[in-house]
N, C-alpha and C positions, 0 to 999 in steps of 0.2 A: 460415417458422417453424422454430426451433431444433427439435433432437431429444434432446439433451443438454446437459448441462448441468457444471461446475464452476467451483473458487476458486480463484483465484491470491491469494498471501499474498507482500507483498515487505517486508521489513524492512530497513529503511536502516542502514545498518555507517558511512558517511558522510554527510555533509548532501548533499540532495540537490537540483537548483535545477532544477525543470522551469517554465520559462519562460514567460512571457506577452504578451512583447512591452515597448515601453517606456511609461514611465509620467507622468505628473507630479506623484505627489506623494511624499515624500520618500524613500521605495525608487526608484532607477531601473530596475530591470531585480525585479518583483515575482515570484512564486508564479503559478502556474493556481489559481485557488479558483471554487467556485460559486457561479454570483449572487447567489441567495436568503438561504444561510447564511454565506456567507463564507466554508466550509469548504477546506482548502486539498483539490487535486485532481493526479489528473496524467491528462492527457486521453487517450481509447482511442485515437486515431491517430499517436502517438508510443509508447504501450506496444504498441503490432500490431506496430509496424516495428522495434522491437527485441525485441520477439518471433523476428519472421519475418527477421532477419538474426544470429540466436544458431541457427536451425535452417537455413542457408543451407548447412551442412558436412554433414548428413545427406543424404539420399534424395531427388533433386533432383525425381520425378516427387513425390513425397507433397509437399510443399514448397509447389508449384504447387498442387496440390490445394486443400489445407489453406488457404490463403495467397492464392489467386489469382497469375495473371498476372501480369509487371510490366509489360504493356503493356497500352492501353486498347480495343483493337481490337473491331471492334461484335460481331465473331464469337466473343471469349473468351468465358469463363463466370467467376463472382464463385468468390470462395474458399467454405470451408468452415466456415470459422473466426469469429464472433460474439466481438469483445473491447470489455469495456464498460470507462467511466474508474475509473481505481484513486482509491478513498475513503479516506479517515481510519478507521482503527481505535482506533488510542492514541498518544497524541501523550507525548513525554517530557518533565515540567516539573523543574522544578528543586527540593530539598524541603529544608525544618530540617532533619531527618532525615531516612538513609535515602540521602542525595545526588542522587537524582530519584524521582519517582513517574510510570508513566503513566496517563493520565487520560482520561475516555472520557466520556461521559453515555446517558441512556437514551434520548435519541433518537438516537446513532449504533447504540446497542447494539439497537437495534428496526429504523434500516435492515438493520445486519448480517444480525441473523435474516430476516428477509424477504427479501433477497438470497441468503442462506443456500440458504431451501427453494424460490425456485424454481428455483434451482440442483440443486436435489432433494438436496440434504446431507437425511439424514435421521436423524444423533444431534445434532441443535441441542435438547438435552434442557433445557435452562436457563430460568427466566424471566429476562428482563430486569427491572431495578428502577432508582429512581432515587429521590434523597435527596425527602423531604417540606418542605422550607422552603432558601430561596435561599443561604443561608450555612452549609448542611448538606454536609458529603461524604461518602458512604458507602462504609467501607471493610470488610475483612473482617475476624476475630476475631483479635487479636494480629498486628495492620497493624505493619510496620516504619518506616512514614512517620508515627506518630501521638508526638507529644510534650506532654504533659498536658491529654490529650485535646482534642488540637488539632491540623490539619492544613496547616501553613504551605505554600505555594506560590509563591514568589518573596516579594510582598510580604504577598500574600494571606492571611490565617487564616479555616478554617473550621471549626465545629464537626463532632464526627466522631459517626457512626452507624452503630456495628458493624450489620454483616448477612451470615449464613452463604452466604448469594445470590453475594456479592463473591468470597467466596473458591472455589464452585462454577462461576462464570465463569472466574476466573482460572485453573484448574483445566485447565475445557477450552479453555481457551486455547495454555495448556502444551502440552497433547497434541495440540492438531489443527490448533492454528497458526502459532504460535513453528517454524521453520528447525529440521531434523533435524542431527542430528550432537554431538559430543562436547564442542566448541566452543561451546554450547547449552544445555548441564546446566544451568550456572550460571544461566544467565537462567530457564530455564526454572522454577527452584526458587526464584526471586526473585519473580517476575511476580506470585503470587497475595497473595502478602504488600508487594508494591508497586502492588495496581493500584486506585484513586480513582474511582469516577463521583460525577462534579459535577452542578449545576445544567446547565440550555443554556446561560444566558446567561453563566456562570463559563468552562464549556467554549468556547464559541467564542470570547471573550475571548481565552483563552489561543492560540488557533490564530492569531489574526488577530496578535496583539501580542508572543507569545512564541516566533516563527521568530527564524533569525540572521538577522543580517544582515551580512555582509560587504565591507570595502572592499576595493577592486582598483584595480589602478594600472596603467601601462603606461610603461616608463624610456623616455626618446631614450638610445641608444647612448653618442653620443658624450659627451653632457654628464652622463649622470647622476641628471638629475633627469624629473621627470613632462613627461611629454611636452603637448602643445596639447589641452583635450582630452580625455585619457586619465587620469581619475578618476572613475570610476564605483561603486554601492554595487549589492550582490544580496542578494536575499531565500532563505533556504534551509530547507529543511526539516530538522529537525536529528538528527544520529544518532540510533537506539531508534526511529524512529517506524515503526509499524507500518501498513499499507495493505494494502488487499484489493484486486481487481476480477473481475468475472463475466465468467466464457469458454459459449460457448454454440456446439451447433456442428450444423451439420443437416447430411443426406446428400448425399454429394459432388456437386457439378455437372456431373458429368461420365457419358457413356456407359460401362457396366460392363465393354466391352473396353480400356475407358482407363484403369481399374483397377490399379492395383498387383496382382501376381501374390495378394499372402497378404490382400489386402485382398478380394479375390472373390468368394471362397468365406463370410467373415464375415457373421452376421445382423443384427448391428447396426452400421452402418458408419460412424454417428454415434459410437461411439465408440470406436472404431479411430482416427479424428481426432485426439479426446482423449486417445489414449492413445501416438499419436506426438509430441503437443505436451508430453506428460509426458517421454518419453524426451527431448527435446531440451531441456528446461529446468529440471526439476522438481532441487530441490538444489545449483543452478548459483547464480554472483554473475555481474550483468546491470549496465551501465552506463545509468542511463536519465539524459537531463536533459543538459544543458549542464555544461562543467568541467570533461568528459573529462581536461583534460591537465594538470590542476591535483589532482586524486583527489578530486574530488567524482562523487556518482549512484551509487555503487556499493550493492547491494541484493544481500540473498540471498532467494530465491524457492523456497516450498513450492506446490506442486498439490496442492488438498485434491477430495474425491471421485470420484478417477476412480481 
């Protein structure tokens, strides 16, 4: 059982195409998403390992710790470190106005909170809300997305239902999840007057149908043209989108003479964990997903409660 708890926050600067294998129907190379909702995902065992090869440069014994072994030997011990799949926060649509909106509904915004505390975030001060009829979105007072009181999204128009709620979410969104730094003002100051919760069935619409999608090609050298073959299409998660996941981290596995020297003496060593997994990432841009060489995956990443 965990002993600690926080959020990792990753906002994509790029589209980001974490992979699920191949496909048959008209994407060939799709999204990770969740069975149930369709939700798009990026799964904990590809967010660990580029976790734990972004803190490969620091403190080689903490590393091991924190991370585990890279070998599976019956006599290792498991790492320290608890990393669950990074979820949908706000996804960025396209809008009449305003040039995008992101968009969210009150059941991501109810998992968040519940991920939130038992993460133990403890200013998740907000209720959650969501629009009262299917063709309702609810924005906050003097929305920049809203054009005679109406809230177009791609092709979509909804009717719009101010709520001061909207803009006290967007609010603490700004402050404790949105990417620190100066490069940030902007969005930061945008976010509460750009952010939409839909219906579910409007929201995951847009998740499922409103990714890129990208074709890729692969030339033969010599001639020029596409190779045998080598036309394929990706599914991508598209810049702005914002994503969470829960880090949870219990007391090291390890005998207290195996300890790191400053870790020893600490009373709580659950989060000493956490708070070497902050120093090696926390503010950092992270390549997650396939494309590396192409400048896709690229994320900047905040650590909220530690």
């Amino acid at each position: 059982m965990f002993d600690k708890g926080a959020l990792l926050y990753l906002y994509a600067e790029t589209p980001v195409h974490a992979g699920s294998g191949t496909s048959l129907g008209i994407v060939d190379l799709p999204i990770q998403r969740e069975r149930t909702t369709g939700y798009p995902i990026m799964q904990a065992s590809g967010l660990k390992g580029c976790l734990r090869d972004v803190a490969q440069g620091q403190d080689a014994q903490k590393v091991k710790i924190v991370f585990g072994p890279e070998t599976n030997a019956a006599h290792e011990h498991a790492g320290a470190l608890s990393v669950g799949d990074a979820r949908i926060l706000l996804f960025p649509v396209r809008s009449l106005v305003g040039v995008f909106a992101w968009v969210t509904s009150k059941d991501v915004l109810a998992r968040f909170k519940r991920d939130a505390m038992l993460a133990g975030l403890q200013n998740v001060n907000w209720t959650e809300t969501g629009p009262t009829q299917d063709n309702t979105a609810l924005v906050a007072p003097g929305s920049a997305v809203v054009a005679n009181n109406r809230v177009v999204l791609e092709e979509f128009a909804f009717t719009v239902q101010e709520d001061p709620g909207v803009l006290a979410i967007g609010n603490w969104f700004s402050c404790n999840v949105f990417p620190e730094g100066d490069e940030y003002k902007y969005w930061k100051e945008a976010l509460p007057l750009r952010l939409v919760i839909l219906p579910e069935t409007a929201f995951r619409d847009f998740v499922q149908f409103s990714t890129e999608v990208i074709s890729r090609i692969r030339l033969d050298d010599e001639k020029k043209t596409v190779a045998p073959g080598a036309l394929w299409s990706e599914e991508h998660l598209p810049s702005d989108t914002l994503l969470y996941a829960t880090l949870f981290a219990s007391k090291p596995r390890v005998k207290d003479d195996e300890l790191p020297d400053d870790w020893k003496a600490a009373s709580d060593k659950a989060a000493e964990v956490l708070k070497f997994v902050k120093t090696c990432i926390d503010g950092k841009r992270l390549q997650l997903g396939g494309d590396a060489t192409v400048g896709r995956g690229v994320v900047k990443v905040r650590m909220g409660g530690v």
